[in-house]
N, C-alpha and C positions, 0 to 999 in steps of 0.2 A: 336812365331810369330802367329798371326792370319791364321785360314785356309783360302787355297786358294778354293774360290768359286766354283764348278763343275755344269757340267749341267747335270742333274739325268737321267738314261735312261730307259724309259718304260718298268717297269718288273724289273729292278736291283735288289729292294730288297736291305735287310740289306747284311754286308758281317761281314769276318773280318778285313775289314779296316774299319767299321763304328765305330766312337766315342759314346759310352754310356754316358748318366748322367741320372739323376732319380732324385724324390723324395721318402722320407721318411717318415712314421709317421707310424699312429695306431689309426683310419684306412687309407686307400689315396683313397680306391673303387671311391671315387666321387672328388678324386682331380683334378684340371683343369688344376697344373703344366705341365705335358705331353701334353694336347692339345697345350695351350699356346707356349711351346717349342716349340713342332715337327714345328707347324704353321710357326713360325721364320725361323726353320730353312731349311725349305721347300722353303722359302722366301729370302732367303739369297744363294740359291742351293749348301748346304754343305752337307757332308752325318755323319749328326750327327741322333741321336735319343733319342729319351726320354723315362722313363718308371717309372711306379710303384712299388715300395718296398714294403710291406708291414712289419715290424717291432716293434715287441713287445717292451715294454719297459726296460725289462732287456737283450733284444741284440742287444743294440747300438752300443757297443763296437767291437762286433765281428761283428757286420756291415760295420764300417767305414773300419775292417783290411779284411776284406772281398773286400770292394770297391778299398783300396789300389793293392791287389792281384790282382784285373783282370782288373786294369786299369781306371776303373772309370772314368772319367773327373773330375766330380761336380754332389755335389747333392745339392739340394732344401731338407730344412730339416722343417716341418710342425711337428704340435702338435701331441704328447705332451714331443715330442724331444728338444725343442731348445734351454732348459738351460742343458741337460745333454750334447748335444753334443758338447759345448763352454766348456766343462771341457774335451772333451775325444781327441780335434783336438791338432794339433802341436805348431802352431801358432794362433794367432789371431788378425785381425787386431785392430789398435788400439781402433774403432766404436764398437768390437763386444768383444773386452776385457773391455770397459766403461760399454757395455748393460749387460755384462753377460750371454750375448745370441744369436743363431747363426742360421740363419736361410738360412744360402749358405754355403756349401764346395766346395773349389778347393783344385783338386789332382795336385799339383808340381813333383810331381813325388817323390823330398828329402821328402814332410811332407806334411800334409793337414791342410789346411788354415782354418780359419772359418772367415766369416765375415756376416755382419746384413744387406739387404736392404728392410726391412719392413718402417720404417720410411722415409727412402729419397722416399718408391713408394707411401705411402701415402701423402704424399707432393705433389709430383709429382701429381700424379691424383687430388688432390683437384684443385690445379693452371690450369691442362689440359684446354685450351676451355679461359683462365680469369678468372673459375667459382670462384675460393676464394684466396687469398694469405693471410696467417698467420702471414703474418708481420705486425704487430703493434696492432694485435686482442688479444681479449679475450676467452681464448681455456681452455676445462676443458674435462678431460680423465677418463673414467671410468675402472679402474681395476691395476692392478699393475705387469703384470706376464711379459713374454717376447715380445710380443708385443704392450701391452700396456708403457713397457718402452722405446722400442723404435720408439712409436707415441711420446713420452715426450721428449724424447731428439731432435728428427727430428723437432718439432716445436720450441724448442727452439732455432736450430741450423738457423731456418726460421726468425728470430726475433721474435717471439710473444711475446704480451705485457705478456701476464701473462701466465702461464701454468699448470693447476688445476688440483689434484689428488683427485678421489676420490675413498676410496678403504676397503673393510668390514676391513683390518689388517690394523690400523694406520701403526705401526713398519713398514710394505711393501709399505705403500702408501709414505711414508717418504723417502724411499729406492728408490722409483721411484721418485718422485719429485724432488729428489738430481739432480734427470742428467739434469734437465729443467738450474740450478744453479742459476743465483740472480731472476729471473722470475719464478720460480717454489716454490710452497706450495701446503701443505695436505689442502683438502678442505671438507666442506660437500653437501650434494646434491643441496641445497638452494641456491650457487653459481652456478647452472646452468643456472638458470633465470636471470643472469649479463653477460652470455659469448655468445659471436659470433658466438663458434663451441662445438659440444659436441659429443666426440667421446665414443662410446660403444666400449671396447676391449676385452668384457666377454664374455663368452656364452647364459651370461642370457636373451638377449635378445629375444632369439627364445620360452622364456616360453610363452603361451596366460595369464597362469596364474587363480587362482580358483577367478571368477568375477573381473578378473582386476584391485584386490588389488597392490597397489606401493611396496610393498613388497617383489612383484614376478619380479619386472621389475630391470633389472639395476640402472635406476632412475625414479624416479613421473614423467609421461610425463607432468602432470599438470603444471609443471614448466617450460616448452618447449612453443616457439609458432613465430608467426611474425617475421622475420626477423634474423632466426637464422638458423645453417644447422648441423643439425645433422645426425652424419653417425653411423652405426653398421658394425662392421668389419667382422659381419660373412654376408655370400653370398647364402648360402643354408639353409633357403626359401630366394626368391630376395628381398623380403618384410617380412622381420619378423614382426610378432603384435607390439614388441614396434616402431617400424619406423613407422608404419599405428598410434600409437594412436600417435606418435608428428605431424606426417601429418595429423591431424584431427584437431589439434591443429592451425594449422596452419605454422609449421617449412616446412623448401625444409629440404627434406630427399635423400641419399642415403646410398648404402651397400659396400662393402667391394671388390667387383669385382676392381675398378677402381686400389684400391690399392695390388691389386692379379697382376694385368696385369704388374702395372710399375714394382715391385718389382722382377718379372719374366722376366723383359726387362734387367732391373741393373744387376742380374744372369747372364743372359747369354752373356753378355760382358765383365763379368768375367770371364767367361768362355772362349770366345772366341775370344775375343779383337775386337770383330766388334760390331758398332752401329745395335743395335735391329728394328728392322721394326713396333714398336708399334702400325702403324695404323692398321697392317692383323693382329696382334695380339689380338686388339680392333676387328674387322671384327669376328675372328674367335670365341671371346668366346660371342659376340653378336647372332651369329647365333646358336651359343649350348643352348642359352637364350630363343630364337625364338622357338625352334624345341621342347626342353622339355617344353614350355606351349604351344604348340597344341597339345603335348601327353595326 
């Protein structure tokens, strides 16, 4: 049953009746899961709480049996966790058994669940507002790991006309473009300059790079311009250089926050069976936005 709502009392504090869930990775010092959380559920007046794990890569396992032991909820599982932990969970749903990748735990209490909603929040946040729907567009994906496959599949799932990989390992890029199914193909960079949307799923974006060689970049933003929307899925810097050289170009550019937010709404109504307050969610990591560029 979804918890019943409480009204928090000045000073309460945590107890042991508060419900934990956390994320996970390596590192999270700067992850906005917890913000994003608490905010909700602050907004929702439940006495849930959020926190930070920090988890090496060879103690996943004794993480999860760790989270099992003291109850845990759910975690939010961030890089460079989210295909090991899709092999370490009980179940998986059927989304996150396709991706191979798992980027939400629920504790059942019998087995911990894994399932994926990186792709339904990058959906989500694109459509937010009217700003884009993928249905019937021409979308090309840059990289092939776990969340770049689950951008692949999510737009497919959207109707897109076409669903483009492009990725240094043909073999992985093949692998990803599988889950897109009669709309999805390996592509190369040169098919950016045909699509509607071009999503960065790498890291490589945030290199400036030695003189701004294409080399350094995810893809030539030369190929980028008018009337297209290219996003980078990372959020920290809000602007990476290659999102500044496609907006010089002339592409609308955004980052990866929009798709942090939904993806953390879908969570935690996994978690908790109750509809997420997206807009103080939207509120709350706007104002984290605000406060670290006047620092």
């Amino acid at each position: 049953m979804p918890p019943t709502p409480t009204t928090p009392t000045a000073g309460a504090g945590l107890s042991a009746a508060t419900v934990v869930v956390g994320v996970i990775g390596d590192p999270v010092g700067r992850s906005l899961s917890p913000l994003l959380h608490n905010t909700a559920f602050a907004e929702l007046g439940i006495d849930w709480v959020s926190v930070g794990f920090t988890v090496a890569p060879g103690a996943v396992a004794v993480a999860l049996r760790g989270a099992r032991a003291l109850g845990i909820k759910g975690l939010s599982v961030t890089m460079p966790h989210k295909d090991v932990v899709a092999g370490l969970v009980d179940r998986r749903t059927p989304l996150a058994d396709r991706l191979g990748a798992v980027n939400c735990v629920i504790n059942e209490g019998d087995g911990m669940i894994g399932d994926n909603t990186d792709g339904a929040g990058l959906v989500a946040a694109l459509r937010r507002g009217g700003e884009f729907d993928p249905a019937g567009r021409r979308c090309l994906v840059i990289g092939a790991g776990g969340a770049a496959r689950a951008v692949v599949a999510a737009l497919a799932d959207a109707e897109a006309d076409q669903v483009v990989v492009v990725n240094r390992s043909a073999e992985r890029g093949a692998t990803a473009a599988a889950l897109a199914g009669a709309v999805g193909r390996v592509g190369v960079a040169g098919d950016a300059a045909r699509c509607d949307l071009v999503v960065n799923a790498t890291p490589l974006g945030m290199a400036r790079g030695r003189g701004g060689g294409p080399e350094e970049w995810p893809l030539d933003p030369t190929l980028l311009g008018p009337g297209q929307l290219v996003v980078d899925l990372v959020y920290q810097p809000p602007l990476t250089p290659w999102l500044e050289a496609a907006r010089a170009r002339g592409a609308s550019v955004t980052n990866g926050v929009g798709m942090l937010v939904h993806q953390a709404a879908l969570q935690l109504t996994l978690w908790t069976g109750l509809e997420a307050p997206v807009d103080a969610m939207w509120r709350a990591v706007s104002r984290h936005a605000a406060l670290g560029a006047s620092q």
